[in-house]
C-alpha positions in Angstrom: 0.0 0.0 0.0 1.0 3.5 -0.7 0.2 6.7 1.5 -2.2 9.1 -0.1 -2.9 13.0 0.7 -5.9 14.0 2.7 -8.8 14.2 0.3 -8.9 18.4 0.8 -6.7 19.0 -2.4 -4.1 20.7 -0.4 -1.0 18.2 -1.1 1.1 19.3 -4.0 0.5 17.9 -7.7 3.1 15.2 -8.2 4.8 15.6 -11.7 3.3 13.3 -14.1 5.2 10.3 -15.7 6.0 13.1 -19.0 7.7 15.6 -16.5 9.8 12.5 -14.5 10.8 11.4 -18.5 12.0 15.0 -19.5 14.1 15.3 -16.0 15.7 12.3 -16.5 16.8 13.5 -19.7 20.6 15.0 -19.7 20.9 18.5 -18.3 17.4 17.7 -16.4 17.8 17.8 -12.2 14.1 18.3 -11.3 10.6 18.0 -13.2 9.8 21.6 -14.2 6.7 21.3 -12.4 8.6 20.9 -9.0 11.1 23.5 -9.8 8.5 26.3 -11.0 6.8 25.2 -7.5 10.0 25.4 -5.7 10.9 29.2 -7.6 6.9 30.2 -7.1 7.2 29.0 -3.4 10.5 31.1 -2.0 9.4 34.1 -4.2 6.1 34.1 -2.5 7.6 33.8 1.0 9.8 36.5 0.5 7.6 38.9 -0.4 5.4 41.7 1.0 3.3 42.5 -2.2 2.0 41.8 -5.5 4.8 43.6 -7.4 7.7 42.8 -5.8 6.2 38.8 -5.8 5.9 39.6 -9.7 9.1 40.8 -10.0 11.0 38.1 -7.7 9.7 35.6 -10.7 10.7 37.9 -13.5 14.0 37.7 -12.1 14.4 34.4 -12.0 14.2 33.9 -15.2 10.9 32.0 -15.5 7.7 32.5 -18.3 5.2 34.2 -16.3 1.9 35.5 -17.7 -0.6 37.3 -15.8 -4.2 37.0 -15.5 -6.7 39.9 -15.1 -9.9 40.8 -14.3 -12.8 41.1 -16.9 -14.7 43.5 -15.0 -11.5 45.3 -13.6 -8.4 45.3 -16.3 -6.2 46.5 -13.6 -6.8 44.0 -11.6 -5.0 40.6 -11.4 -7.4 37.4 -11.0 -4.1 35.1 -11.5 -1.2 34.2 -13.1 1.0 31.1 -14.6 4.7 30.5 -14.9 6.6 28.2 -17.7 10.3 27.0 -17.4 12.1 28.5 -20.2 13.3 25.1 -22.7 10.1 23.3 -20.9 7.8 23.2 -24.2 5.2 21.0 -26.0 6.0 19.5 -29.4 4.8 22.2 -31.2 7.3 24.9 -29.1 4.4 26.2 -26.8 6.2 26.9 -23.4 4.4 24.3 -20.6 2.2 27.0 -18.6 1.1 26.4 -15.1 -1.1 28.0 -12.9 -0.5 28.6 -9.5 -3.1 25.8 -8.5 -1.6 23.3 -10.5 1.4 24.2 -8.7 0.1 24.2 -5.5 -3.1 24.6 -3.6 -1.5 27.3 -1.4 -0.2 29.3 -4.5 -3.9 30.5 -5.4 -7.0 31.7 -4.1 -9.9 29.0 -3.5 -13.4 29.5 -4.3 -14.6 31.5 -7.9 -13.1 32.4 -10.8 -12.6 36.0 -11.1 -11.7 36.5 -7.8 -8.9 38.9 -7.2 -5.5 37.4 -6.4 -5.1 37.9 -2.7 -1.6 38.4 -1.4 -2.7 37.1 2.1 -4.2 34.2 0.4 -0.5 33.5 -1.5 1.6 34.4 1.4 0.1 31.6 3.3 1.8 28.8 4.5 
């Protein structure tokens, strides 16, 4: 028997069997799921707000796309990170969103809620 997560969705994703196969490739040291979590993790920790969170990922050299509100332009609703080389076989970077990095890197609940820097800060 294996040990599973609690059924409340709050244990990370594991990196699927594709993601192990491209780490084990040369140059590969993680799955670029676990790393984006890992660089998505610290940058959040280390921060005190929205900008300097978005600009922590910027600087480490990660794909990072922003998602904003319909109702409020301004406003960001989410966002998702790529590793740079990570890409599909047509040469689309491998987006994530900060759920399916982590349940504490997003907000629960709605979709169009606003990104809540208490609720990313957490944990």
């Amino acid at each position: 028997m294996r040990s599973t997560a609690p059924r409340d969705r709050t244990a990370a994703r594991a990196p699927t069997r594709a993601e192990q196969e491209k780490a084990r490739r040369p140059g590969g040291a993680e799955a670029p799921r676990a790393e984006l979590r890992r660089i998505v993790s610290l940058a959040a920790a280390a921060t005190a707000d929205e900008a300097e969170f978005f600009g922590r990922l910027d600087r480490a050299r990660v794909l990072m796309r922003k998602q904003f509100s319909v109702r409020e332009p301004g406003r960001v609703t989410g966002f998702a990170v790529a590793a740079v080389g990570d890409v599909t076989a047509a040469g689309a970077p491998v987006w994530f969103g900060g759920g399916k990095l982590a349940a504490d890197l997003t907000l629960p609940g709605t979709a169009g809620r606003p990104l809540s820097w208490e609720g990313i800060r957490k944990k």
